[in-house]
C-alpha positions in Angstrom: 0.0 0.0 0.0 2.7 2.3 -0.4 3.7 2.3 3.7 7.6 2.6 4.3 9.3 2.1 7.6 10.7 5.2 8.8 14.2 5.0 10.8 12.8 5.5 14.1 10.5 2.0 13.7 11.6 -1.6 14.5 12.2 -2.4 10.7 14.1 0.8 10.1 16.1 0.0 13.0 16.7 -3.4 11.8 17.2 -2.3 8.8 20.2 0.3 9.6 21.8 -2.5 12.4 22.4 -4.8 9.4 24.1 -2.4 7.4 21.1 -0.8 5.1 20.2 2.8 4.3 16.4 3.7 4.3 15.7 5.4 1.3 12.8 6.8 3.5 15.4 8.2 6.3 16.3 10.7 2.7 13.1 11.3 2.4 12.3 12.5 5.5 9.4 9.7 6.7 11.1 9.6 10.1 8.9 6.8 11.6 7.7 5.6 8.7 5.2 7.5 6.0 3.1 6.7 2.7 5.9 6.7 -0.5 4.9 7.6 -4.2 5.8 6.0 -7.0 7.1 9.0 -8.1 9.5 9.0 -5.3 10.1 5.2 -5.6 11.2 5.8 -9.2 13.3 8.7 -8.9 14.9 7.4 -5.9 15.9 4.1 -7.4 16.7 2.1 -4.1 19.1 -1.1 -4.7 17.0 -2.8 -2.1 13.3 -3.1 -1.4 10.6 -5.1 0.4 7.2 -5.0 -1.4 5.6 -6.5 1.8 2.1 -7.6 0.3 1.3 -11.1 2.2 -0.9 -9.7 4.4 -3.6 -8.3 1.8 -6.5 -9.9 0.2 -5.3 -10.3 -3.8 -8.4 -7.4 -4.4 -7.6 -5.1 -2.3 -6.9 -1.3 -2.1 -4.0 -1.6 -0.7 -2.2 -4.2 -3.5 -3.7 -1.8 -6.2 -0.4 -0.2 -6.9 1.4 -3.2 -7.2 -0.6 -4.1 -10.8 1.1 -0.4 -12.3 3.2 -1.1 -15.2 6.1 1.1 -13.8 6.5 -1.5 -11.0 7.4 -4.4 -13.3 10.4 -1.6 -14.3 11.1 -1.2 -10.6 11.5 -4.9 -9.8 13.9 -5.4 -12.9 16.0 -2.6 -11.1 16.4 -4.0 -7.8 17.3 -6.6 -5.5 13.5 -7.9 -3.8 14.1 -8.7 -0.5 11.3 -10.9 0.8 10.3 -10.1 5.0 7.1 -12.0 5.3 4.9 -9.1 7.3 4.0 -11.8 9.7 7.9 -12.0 10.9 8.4 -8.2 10.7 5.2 -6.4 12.1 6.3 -7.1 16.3 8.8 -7.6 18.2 8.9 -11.1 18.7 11.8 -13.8 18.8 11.1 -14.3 15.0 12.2 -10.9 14.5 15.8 -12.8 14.4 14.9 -14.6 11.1 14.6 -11.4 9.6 17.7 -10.1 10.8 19.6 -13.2 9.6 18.0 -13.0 6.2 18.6 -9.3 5.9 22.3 -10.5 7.2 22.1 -13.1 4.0 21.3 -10.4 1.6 24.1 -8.2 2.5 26.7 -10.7 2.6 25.7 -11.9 -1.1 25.9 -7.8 -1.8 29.4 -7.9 -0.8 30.7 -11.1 -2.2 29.1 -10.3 -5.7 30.8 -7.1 -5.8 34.4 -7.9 -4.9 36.5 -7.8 -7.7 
């Protein structure tokens, strides 16, 4: 639906302690914040979650996940997938999402050494 965690929420925090920048941090959504496409585009984060497990296939909220222009995003960027259900409170499964996010930067750095 658009929502990105800000760098004062649990993922954001996450998010920075594994070695990420919030492309919403830039942006100025300090706890988190509604981001255009527009600003998606223009922005052109390496990394991004399109958290969308949680919504019925019909819903509002998936409705700008079936624009064209985020086919072109996804070419663009590395998906990282953090099922809502493991990211949304702060319970012990909170570590799986740390190790995955762990995962993802450690294939970033071992695909780009020369």
């Amino acid at each position: 639906n658009g929502w990105t965690s800000g760098a004062t929420s649990l993922l954001g925090d996450i998010a920075t302690a594994t070695g990420f920048s919030l492309l919403s941090e830039e942006l100025g959504y300090i706890g988190g914040g509604y981001i255009r496409l527009e600003e998606l585009i223009q922005n052109q984060p390496d990394y991004i979650d399109f958290i969308q497990d949680n919504a019925p296939a019909n819903s509002l909220s998936r409705e700008q996940f079936r624009h064209p222009i985020i086919d072109h995003v996804k070419s663009n960027v590395q998906e990282v997938d953090i099922p809502s259900r493991l990211a949304l409170c702060g319970s012990a499964a909170i570590v799986d999402v740390i190790d995955s996010l762990k995962l993802v930067r450690a294939a970033a750095s071992t695909s780009s050494a020369p």
